[in-house]
C-alpha positions as CSV (number, residue, x, y, z in Angstrom):
1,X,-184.0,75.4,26.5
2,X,-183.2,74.2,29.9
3,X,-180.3,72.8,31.2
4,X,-182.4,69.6,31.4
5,X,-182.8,69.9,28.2
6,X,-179.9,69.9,27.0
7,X,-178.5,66.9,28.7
8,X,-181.4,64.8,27.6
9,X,-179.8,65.8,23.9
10,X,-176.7,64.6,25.1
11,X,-177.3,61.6,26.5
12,X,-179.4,60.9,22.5
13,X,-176.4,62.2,21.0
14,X,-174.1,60.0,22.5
15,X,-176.2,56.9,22.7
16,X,-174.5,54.8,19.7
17,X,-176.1,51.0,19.0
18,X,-177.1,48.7,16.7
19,X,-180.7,48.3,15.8
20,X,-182.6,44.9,15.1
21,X,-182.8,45.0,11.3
22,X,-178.9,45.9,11.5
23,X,-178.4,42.7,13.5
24,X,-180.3,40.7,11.4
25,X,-178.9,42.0,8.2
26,X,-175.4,40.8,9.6
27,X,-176.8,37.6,10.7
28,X,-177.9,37.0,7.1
29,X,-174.9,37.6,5.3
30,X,-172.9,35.8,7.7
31,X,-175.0,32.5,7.3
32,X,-174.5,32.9,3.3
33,X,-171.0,33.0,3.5
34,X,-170.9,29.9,5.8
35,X,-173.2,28.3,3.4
36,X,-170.9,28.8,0.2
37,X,-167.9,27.6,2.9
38,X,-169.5,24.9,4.3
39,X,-169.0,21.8,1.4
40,X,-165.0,23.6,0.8
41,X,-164.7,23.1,4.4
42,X,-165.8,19.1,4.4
43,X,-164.5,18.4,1.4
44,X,-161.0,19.8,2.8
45,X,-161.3,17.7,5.5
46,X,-161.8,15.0,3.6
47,X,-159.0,16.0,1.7
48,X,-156.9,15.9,4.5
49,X,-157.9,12.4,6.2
50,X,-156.9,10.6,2.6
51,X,-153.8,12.1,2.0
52,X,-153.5,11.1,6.4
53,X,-154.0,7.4,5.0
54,X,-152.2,7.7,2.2
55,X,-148.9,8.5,4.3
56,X,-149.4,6.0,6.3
57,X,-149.9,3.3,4.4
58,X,-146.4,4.6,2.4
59,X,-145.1,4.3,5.6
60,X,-146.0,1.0,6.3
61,X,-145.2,-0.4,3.2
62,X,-141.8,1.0,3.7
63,X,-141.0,-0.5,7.1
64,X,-142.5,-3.7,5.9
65,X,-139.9,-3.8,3.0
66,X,-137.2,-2.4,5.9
67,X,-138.2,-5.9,8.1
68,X,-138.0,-7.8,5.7
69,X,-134.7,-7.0,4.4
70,X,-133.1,-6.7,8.0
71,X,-134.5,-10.0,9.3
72,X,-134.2,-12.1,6.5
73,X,-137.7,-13.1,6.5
74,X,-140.8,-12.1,4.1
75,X,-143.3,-9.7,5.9
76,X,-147.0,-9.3,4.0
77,X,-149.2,-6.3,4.2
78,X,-152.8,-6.7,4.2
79,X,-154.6,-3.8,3.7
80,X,-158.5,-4.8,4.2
81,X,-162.0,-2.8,4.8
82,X,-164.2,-3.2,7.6
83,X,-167.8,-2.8,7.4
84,X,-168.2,-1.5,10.8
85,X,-164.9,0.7,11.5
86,X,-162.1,2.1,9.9
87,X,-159.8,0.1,7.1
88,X,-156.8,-1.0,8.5
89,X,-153.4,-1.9,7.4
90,X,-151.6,-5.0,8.6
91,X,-148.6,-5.5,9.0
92,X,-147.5,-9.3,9.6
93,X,-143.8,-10.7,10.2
94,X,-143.3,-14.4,9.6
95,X,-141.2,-14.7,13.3
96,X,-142.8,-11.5,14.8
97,X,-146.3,-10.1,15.9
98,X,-148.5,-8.3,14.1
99,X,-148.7,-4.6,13.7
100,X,-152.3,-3.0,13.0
101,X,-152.2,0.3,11.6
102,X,-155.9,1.6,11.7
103,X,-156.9,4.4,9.0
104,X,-158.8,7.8,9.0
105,X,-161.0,6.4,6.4
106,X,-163.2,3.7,5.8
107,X,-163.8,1.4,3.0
108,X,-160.5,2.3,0.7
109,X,-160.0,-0.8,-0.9
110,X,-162.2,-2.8,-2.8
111,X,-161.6,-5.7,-0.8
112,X,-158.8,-7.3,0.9
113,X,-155.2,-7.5,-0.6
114,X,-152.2,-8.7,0.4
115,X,-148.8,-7.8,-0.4
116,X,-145.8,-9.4,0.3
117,X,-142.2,-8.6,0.8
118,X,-139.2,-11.4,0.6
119,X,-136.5,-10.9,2.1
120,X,-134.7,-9.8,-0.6
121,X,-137.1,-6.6,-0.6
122,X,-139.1,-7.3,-3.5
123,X,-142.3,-7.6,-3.7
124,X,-145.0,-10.2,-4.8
125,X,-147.7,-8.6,-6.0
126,X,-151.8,-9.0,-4.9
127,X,-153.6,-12.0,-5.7
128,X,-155.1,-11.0,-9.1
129,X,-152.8,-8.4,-9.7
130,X,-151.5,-8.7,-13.2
């Protein structure tokens, strides 16, 4: 064997890859594990976006109840769908502007309600709330 030879079994020796079936192998059993995580993934983040709205429309009933005691006036809350955007939460003073809180999510309530706060902080519920 030549000194030739022997570096050509060298250079075979030491070349270290990855064939095509190998590749493709990986390939596959990558894209079944994304398929079994794909719908725990969305429904996650759909998780996520409600319990988004859900905190802030906590929070906005709270601050409603909070203006409404402080300035002595009654402060409603209308919470209402919209077909082509987001739901949104409103919050309206009787002496002050209105604040619109826009959600994550779209049609969360089956249609619009309204909930009032007097000034002594309670509440009057929905119309046709029992």
């Amino acid at each position: 064997m030549s000194n030739g030879d022997k570096v050509v079994m060298k250079i075979r020796e030491a070349a270290h890859g990855v064939t095509l079936i190998e590749l493709l192998v990986v390939i596959a059993i990558v894209a079944i594990v994304a398929a079994f995580a794909a719908p725990g993934l969305r429904s996650m983040i759909e998780k996520m976006r409600l319990e988004g709205d859900q905190s802030a429309l906590v929070q906005a009933l709270k601050e409603a109840k909070r203006i409404a005691r402080a300035e002595g006036t009654t402060v409603s809350v209308v919470l209402k769908n919209s077909v082509s955007s987001n739901s949104t939460v409103t919050l309206r003073p009787d002496n002050a502007a209105n604040k619109v809180i826009t959600l994550a999510s779209t049609s969360l309530f089956d249609s619009e309600q309204t909930v009032t706060f007097l000034s002594s902080g309670t509440v009057t519920p929905p119309a046709g709330a029992a």
